[in-house]
PDB file of N, CA, C and O in Angstrom:
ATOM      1  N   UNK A   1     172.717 104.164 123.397  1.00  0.00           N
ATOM      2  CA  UNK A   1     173.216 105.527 123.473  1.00  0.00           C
ATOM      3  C   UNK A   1     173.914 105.723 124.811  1.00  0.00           C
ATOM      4  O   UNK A   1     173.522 105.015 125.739  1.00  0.00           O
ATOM      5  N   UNK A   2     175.040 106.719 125.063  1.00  0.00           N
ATOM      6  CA  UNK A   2     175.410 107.221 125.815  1.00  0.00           C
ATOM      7  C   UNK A   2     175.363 108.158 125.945  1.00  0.00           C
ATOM      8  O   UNK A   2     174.537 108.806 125.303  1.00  0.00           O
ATOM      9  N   UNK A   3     176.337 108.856 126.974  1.00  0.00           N
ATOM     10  CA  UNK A   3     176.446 110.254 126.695  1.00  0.00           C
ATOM     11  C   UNK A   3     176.827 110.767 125.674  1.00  0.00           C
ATOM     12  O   UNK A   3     176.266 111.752 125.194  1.00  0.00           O
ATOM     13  N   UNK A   4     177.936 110.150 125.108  1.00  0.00           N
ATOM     14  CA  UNK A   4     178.612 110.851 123.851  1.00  0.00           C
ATOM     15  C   UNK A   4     177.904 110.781 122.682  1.00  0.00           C
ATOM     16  O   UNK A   4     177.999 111.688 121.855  1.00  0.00           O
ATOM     17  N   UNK A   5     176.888 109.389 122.418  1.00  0.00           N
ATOM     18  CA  UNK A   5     176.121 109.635 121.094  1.00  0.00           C
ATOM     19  C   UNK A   5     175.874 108.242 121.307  1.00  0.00           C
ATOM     20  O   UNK A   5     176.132 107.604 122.328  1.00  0.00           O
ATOM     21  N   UNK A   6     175.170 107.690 119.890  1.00  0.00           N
ATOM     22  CA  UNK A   6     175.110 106.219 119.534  1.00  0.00           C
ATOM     23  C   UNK A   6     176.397 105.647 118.916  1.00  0.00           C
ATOM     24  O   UNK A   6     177.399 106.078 118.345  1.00  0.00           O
ATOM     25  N   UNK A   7     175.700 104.043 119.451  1.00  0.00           N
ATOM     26  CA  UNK A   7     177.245 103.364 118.864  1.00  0.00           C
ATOM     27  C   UNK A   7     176.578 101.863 118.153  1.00  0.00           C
ATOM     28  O   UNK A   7     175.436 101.482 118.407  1.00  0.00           O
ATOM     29  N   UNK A   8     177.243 101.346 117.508  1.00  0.00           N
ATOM     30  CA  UNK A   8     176.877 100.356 117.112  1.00  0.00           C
ATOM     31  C   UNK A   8     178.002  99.337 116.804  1.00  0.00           C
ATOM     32  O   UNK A   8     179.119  99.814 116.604  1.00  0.00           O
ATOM     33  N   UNK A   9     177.829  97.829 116.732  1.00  0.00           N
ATOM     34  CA  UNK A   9     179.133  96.714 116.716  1.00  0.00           C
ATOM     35  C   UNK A   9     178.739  96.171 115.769  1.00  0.00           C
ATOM     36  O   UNK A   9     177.524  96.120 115.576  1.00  0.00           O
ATOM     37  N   UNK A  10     179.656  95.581 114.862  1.00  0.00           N
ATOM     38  CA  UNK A  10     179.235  94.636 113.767  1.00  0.00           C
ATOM     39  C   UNK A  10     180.100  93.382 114.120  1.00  0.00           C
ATOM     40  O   UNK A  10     181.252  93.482 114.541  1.00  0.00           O
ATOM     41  N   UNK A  11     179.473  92.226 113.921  1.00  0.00           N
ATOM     42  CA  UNK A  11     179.564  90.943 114.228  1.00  0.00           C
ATOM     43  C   UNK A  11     179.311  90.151 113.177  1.00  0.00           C
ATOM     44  O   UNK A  11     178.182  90.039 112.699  1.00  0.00           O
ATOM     45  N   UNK A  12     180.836  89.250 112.528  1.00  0.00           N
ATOM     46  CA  UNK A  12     180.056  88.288 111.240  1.00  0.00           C
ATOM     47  C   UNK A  12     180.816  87.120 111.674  1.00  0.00           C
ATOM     48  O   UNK A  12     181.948  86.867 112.086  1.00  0.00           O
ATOM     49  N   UNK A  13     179.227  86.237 111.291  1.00  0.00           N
ATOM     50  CA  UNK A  13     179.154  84.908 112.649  1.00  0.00           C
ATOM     51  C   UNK A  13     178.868  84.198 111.252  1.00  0.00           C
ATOM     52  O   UNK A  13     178.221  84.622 110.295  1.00  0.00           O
ATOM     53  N   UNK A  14     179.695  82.720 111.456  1.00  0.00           N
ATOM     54  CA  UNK A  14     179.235  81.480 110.964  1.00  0.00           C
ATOM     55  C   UNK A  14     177.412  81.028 111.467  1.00  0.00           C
ATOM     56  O   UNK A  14     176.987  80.844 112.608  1.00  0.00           O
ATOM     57  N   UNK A  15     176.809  80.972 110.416  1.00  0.00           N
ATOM     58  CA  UNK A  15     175.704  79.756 110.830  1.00  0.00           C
ATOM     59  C   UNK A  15     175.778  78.886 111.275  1.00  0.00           C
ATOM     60  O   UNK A  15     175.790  77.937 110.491  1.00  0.00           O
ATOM     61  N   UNK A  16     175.887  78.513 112.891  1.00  0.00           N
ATOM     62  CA  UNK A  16     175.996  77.773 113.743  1.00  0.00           C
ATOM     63  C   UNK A  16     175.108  76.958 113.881  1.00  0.00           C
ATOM     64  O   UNK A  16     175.284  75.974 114.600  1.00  0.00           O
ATOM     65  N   UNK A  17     173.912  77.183 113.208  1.00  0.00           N
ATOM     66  CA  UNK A  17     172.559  76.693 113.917  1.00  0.00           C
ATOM     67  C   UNK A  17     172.419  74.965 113.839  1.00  0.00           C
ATOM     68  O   UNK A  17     171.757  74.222 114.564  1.00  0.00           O
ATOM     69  N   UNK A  18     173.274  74.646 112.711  1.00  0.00           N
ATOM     70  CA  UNK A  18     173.144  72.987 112.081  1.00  0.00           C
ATOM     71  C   UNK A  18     173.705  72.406 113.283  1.00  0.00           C
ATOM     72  O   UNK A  18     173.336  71.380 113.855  1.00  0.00           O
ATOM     73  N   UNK A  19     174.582  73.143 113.571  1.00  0.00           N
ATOM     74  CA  UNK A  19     175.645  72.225 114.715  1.00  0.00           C
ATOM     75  C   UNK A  19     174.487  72.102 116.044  1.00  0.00           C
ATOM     76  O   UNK A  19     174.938  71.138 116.662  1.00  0.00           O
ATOM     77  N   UNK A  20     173.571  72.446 116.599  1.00  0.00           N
ATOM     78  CA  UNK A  20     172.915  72.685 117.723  1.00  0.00           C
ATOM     79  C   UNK A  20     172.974  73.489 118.503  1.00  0.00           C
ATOM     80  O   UNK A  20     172.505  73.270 119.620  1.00  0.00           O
ATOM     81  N   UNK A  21     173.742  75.052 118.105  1.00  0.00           N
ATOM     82  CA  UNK A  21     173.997  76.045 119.153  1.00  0.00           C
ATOM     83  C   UNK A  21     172.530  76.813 118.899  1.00  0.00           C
ATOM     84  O   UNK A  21     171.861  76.472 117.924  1.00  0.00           O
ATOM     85  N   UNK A  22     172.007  77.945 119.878  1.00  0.00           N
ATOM     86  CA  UNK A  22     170.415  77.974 120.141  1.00  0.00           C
ATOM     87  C   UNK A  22     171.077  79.399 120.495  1.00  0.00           C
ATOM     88  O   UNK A  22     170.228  79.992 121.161  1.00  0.00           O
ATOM     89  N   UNK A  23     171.994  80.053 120.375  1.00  0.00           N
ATOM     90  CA  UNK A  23     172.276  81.852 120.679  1.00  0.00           C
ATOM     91  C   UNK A  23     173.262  82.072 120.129  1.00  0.00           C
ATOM     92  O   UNK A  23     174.270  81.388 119.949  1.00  0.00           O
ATOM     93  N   UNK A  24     172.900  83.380 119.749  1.00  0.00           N
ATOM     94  CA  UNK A  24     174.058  83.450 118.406  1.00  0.00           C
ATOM     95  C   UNK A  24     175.393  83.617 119.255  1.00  0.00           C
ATOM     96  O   UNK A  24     176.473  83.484 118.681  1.00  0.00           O
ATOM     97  N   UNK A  25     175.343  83.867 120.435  1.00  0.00           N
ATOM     98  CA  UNK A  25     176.775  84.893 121.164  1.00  0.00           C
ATOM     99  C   UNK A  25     177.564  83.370 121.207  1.00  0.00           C
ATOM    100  O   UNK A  25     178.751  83.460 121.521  1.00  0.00           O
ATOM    101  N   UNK A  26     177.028  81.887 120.914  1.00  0.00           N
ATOM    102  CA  UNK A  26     177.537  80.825 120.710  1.00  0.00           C
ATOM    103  C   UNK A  26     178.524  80.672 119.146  1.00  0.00           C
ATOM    104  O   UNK A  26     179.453  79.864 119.153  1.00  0.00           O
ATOM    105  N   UNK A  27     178.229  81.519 117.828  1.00  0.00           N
ATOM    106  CA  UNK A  27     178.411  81.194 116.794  1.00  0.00           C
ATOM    107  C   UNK A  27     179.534  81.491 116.206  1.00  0.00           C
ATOM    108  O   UNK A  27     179.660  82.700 116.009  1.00  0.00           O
ATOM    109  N   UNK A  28     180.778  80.550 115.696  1.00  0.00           N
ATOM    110  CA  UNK A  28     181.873  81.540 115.443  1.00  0.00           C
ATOM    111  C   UNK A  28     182.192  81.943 114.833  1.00  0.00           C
ATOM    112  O   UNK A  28     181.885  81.429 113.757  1.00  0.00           O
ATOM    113  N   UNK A  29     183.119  83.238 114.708  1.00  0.00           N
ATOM    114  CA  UNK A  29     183.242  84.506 113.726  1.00  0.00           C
ATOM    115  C   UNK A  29     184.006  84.410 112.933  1.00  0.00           C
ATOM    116  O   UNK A  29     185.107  83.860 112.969  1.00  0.00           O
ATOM    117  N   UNK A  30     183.447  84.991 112.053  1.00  0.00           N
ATOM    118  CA  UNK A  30     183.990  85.011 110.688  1.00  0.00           C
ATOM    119  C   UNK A  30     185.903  85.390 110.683  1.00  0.00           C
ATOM    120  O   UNK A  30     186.911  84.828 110.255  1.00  0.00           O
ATOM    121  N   UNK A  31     185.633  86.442 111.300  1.00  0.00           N
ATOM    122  CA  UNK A  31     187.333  87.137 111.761  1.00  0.00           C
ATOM    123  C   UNK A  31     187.873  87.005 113.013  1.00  0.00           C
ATOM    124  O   UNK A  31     188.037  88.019 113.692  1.00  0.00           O
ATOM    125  N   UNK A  32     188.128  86.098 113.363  1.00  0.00           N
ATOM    126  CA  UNK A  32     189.122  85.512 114.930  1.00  0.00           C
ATOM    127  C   UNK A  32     189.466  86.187 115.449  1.00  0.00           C
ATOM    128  O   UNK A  32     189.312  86.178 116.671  1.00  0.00           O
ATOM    129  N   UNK A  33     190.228  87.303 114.709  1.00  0.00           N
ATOM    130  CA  UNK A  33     190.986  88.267 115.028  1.00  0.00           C
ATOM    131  C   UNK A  33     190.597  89.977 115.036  1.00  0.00           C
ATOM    132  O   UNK A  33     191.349  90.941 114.893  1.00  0.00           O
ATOM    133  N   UNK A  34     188.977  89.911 115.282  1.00  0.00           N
ATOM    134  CA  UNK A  34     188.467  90.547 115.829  1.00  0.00           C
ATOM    135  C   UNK A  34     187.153  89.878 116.655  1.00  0.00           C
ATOM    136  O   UNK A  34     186.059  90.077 116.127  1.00  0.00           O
ATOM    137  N   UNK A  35     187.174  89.191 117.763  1.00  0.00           N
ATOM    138  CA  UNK A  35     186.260  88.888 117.820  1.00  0.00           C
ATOM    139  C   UNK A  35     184.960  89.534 118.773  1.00  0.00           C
ATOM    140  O   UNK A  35     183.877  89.058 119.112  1.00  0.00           O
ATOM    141  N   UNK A  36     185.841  91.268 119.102  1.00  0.00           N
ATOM    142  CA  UNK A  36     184.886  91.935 120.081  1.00  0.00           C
ATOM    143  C   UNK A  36     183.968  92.832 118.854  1.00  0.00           C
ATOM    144  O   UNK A  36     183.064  93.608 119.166  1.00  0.00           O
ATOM    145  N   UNK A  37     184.258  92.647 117.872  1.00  0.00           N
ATOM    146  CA  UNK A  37     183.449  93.289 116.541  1.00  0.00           C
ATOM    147  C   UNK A  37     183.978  94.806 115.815  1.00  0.00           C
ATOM    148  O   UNK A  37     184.960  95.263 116.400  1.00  0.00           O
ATOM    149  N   UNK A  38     183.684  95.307 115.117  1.00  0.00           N
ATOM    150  CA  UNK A  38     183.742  96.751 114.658  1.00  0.00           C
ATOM    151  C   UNK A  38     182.895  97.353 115.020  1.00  0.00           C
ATOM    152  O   UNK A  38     181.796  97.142 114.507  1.00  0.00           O
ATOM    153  N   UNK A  39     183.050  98.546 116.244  1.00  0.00           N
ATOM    154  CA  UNK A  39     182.426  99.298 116.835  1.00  0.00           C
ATOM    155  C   UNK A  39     182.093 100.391 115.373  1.00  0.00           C
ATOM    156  O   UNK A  39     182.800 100.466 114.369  1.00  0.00           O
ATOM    157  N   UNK A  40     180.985 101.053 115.612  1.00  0.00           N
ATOM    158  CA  UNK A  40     180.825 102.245 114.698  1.00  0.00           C
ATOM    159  C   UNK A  40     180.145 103.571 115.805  1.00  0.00           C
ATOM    160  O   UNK A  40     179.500 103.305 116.819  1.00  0.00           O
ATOM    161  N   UNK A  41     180.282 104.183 115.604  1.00  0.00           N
ATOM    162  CA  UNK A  41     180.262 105.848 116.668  1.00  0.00           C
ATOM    163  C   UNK A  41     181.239 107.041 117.041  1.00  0.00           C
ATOM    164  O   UNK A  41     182.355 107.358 116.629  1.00  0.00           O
ATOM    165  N   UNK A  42     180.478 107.513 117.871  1.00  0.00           N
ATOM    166  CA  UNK A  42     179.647 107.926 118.247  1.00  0.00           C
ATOM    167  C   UNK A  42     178.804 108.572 117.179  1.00  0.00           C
ATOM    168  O   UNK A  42     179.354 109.330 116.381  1.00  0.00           O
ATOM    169  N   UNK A  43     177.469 108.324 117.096  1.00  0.00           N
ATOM    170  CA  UNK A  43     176.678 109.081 115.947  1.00  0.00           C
ATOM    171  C   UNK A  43     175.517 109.633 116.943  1.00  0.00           C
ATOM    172  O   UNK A  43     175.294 109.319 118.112  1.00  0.00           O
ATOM    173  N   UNK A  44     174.858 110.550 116.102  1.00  0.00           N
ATOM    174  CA  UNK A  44     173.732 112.169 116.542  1.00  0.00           C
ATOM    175  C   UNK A  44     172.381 110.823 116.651  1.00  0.00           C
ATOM    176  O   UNK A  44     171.368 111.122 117.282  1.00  0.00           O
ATOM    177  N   UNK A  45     172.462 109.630 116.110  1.00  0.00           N
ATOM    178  CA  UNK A  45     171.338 108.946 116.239  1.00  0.00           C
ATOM    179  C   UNK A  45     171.286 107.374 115.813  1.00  0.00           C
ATOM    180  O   UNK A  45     172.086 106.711 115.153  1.00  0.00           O
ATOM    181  N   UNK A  46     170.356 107.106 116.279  1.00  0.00           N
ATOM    182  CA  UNK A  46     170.927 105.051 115.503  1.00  0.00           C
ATOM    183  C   UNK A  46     170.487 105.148 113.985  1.00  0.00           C
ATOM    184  O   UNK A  46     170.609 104.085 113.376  1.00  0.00           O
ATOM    185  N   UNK A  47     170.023 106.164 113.293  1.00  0.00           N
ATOM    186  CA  UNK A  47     169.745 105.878 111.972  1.00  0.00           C
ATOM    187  C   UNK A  47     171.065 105.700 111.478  1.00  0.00           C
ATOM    188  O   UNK A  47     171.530 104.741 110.861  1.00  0.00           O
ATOM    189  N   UNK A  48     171.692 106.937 111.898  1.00  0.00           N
ATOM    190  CA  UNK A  48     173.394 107.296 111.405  1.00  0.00           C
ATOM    191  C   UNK A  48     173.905 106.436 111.372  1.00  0.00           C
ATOM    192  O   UNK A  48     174.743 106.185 110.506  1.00  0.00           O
ATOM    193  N   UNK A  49     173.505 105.487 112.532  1.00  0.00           N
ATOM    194  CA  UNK A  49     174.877 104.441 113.042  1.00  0.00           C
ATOM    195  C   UNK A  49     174.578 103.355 111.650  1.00  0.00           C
ATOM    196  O   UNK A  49     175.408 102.999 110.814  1.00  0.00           O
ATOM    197  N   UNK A  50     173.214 103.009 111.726  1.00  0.00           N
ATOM    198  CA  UNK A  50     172.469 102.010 110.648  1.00  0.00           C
ATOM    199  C   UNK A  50     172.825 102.434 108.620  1.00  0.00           C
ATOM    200  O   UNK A  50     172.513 101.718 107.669  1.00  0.00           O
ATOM    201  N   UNK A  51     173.441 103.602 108.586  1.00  0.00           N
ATOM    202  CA  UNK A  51     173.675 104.356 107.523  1.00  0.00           C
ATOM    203  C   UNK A  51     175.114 104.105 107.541  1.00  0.00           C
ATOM    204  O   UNK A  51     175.598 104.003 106.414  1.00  0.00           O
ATOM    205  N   UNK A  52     176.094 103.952 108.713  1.00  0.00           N
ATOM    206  CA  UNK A  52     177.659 103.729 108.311  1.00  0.00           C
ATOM    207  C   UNK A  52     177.870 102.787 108.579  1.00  0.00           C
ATOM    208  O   UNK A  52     179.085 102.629 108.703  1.00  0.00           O
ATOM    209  N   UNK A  53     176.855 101.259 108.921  1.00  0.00           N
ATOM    210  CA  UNK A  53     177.369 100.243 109.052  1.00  0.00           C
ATOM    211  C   UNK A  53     177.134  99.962 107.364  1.00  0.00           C
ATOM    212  O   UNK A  53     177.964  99.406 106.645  1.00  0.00           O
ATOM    213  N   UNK A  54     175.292 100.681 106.749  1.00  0.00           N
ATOM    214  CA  UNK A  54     175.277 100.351 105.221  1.00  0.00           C
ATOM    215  C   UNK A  54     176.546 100.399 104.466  1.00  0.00           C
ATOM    216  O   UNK A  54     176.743  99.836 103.389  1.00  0.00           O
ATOM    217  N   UNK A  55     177.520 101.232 105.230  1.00  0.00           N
ATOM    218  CA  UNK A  55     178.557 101.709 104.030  1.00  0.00           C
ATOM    219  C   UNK A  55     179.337 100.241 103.588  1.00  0.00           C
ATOM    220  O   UNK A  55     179.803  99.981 102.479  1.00  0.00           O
ATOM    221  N   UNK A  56     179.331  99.312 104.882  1.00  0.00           N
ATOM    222  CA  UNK A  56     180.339  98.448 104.980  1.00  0.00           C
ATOM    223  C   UNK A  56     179.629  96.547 104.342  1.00  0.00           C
ATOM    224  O   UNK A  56     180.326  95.673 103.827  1.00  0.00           O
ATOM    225  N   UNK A  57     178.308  96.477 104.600  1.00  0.00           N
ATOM    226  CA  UNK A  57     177.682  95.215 104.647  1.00  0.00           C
ATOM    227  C   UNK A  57     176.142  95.905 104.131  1.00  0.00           C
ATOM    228  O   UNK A  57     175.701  97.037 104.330  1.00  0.00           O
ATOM    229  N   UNK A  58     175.533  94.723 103.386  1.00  0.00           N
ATOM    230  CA  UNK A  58     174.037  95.138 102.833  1.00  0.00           C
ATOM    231  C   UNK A  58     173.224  94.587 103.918  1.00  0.00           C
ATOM    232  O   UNK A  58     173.339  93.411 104.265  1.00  0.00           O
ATOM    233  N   UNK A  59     172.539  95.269 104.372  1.00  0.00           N
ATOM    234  CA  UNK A  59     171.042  95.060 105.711  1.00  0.00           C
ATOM    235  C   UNK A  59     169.734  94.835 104.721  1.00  0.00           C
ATOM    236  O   UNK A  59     169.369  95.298 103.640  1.00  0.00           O
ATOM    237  N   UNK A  60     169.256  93.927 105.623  1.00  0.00           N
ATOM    238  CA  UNK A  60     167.793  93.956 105.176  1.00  0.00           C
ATOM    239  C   UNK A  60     167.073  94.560 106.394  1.00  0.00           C
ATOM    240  O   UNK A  60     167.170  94.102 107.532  1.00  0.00           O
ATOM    241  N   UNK A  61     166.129  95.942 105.943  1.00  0.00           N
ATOM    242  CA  UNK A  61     165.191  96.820 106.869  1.00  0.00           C
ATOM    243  C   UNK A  61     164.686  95.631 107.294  1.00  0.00           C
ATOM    244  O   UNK A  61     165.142  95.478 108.428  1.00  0.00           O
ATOM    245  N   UNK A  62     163.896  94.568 106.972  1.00  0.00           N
ATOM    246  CA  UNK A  62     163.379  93.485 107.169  1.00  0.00           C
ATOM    247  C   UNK A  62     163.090  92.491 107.900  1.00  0.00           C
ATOM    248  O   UNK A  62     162.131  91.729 108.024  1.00  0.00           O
ATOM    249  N   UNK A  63     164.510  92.692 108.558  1.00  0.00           N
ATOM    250  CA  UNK A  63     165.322  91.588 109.422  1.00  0.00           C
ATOM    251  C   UNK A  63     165.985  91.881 110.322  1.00  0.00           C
ATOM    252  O   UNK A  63     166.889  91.094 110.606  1.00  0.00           O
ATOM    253  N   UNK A  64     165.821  93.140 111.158  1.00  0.00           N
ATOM    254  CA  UNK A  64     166.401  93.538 112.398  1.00  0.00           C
ATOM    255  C   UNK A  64     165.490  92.848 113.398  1.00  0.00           C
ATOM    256  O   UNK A  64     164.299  92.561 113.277  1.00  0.00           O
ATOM    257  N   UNK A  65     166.250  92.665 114.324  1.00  0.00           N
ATOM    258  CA  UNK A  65     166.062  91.874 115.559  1.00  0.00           C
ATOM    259  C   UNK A  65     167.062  92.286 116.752  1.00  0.00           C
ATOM    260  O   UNK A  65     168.243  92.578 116.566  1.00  0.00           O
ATOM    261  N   UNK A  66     166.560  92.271 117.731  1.00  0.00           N
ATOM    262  CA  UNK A  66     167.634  92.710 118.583  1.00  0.00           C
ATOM    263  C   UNK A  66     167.810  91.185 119.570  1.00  0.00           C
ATOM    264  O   UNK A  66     166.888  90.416 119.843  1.00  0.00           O
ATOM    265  N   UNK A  67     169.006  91.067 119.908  1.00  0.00           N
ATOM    266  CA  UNK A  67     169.764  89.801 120.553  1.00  0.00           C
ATOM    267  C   UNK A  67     168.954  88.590 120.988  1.00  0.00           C
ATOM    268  O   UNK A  67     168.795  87.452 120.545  1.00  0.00           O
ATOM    269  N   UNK A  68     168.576  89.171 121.862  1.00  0.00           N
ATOM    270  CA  UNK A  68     167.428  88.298 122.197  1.00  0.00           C
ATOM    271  C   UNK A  68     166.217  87.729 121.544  1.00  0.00           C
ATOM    272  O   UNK A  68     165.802  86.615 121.864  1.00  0.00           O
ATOM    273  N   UNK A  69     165.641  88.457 120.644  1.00  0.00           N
ATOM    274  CA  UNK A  69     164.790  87.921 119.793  1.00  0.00           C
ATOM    275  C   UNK A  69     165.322  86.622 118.612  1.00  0.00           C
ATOM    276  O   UNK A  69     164.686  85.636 118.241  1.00  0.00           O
ATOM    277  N   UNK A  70     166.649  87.050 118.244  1.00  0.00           N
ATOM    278  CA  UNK A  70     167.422  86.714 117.564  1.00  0.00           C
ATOM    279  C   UNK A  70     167.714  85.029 117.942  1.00  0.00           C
ATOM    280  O   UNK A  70     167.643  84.130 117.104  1.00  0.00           O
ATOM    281  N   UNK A  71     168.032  84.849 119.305  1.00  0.00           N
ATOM    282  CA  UNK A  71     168.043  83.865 119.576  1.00  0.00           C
ATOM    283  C   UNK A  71     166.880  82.931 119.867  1.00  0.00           C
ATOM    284  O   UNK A  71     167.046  81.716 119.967  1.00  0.00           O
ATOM    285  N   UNK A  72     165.744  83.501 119.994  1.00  0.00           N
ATOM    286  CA  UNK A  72     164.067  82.908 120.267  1.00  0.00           C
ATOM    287  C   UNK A  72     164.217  82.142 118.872  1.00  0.00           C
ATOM    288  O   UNK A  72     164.143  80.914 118.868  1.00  0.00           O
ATOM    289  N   UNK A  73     164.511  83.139 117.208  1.00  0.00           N
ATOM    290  CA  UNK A  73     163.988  82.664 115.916  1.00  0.00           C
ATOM    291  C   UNK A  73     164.697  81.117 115.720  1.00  0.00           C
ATOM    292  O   UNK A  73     164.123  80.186 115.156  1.00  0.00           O
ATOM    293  N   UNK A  74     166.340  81.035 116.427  1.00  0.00           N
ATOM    294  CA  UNK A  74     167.096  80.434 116.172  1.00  0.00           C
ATOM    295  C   UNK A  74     166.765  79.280 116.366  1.00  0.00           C
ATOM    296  O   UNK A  74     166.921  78.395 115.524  1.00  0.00           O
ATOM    297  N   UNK A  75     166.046  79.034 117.974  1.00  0.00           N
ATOM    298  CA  UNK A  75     165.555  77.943 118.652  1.00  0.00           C
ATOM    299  C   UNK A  75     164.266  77.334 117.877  1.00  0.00           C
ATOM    300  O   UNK A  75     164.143  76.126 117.673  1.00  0.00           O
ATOM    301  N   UNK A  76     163.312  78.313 117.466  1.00  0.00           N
ATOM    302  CA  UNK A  76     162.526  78.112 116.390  1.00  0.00           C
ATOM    303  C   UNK A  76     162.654  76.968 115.329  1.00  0.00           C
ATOM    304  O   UNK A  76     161.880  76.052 115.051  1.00  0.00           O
ATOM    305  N   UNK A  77     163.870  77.309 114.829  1.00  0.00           N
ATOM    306  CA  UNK A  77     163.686  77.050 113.639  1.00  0.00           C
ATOM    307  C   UNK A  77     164.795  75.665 113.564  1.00  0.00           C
ATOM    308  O   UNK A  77     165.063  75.028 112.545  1.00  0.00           O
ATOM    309  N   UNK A  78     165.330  75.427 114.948  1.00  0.00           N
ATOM    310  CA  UNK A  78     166.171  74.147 115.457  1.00  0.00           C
ATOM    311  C   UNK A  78     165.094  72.848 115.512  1.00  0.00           C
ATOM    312  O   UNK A  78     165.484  71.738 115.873  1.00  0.00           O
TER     313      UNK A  78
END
């Protein structure tokens, strides 16, 4: 959050993991030609933000992770 509201980026990354990369900010993107992501915001809250990224890609409640964790599972499972 900022001042102005919440924001959120969407990022669609190749499964890197076979190759030996261990963080995703290593993995490359699906669209080259965006590769700083699709910002979504400013929204009144992160549900909102989590509700107009639904509009675009299917989430699993399931499977949120934030960056860092993200990269712990990766190494995991290397």
């Amino acid at each position: 959050m900022n001042k102005t509201g919440y924001y959120g980026l969407l990022f669609e990354l190749f499964d890197d993991s076979g190759e030996g990369l261990e963080s995703i900010y290593d993995y490359s993107s699906v669209e080259p030609d965006n590769l700083s992501g699709i910002e979504f915001g400013p929204f009144e809250s992160f549900m909102n933000v989590l509700d107009a990224i639904r509009d675009v890609v299917k989430l699993d409640s399931n499977k949120y992770l934030i960056s860092g964790q993200l990269d712990e599972e990766i190494i995991k499972t290397n």
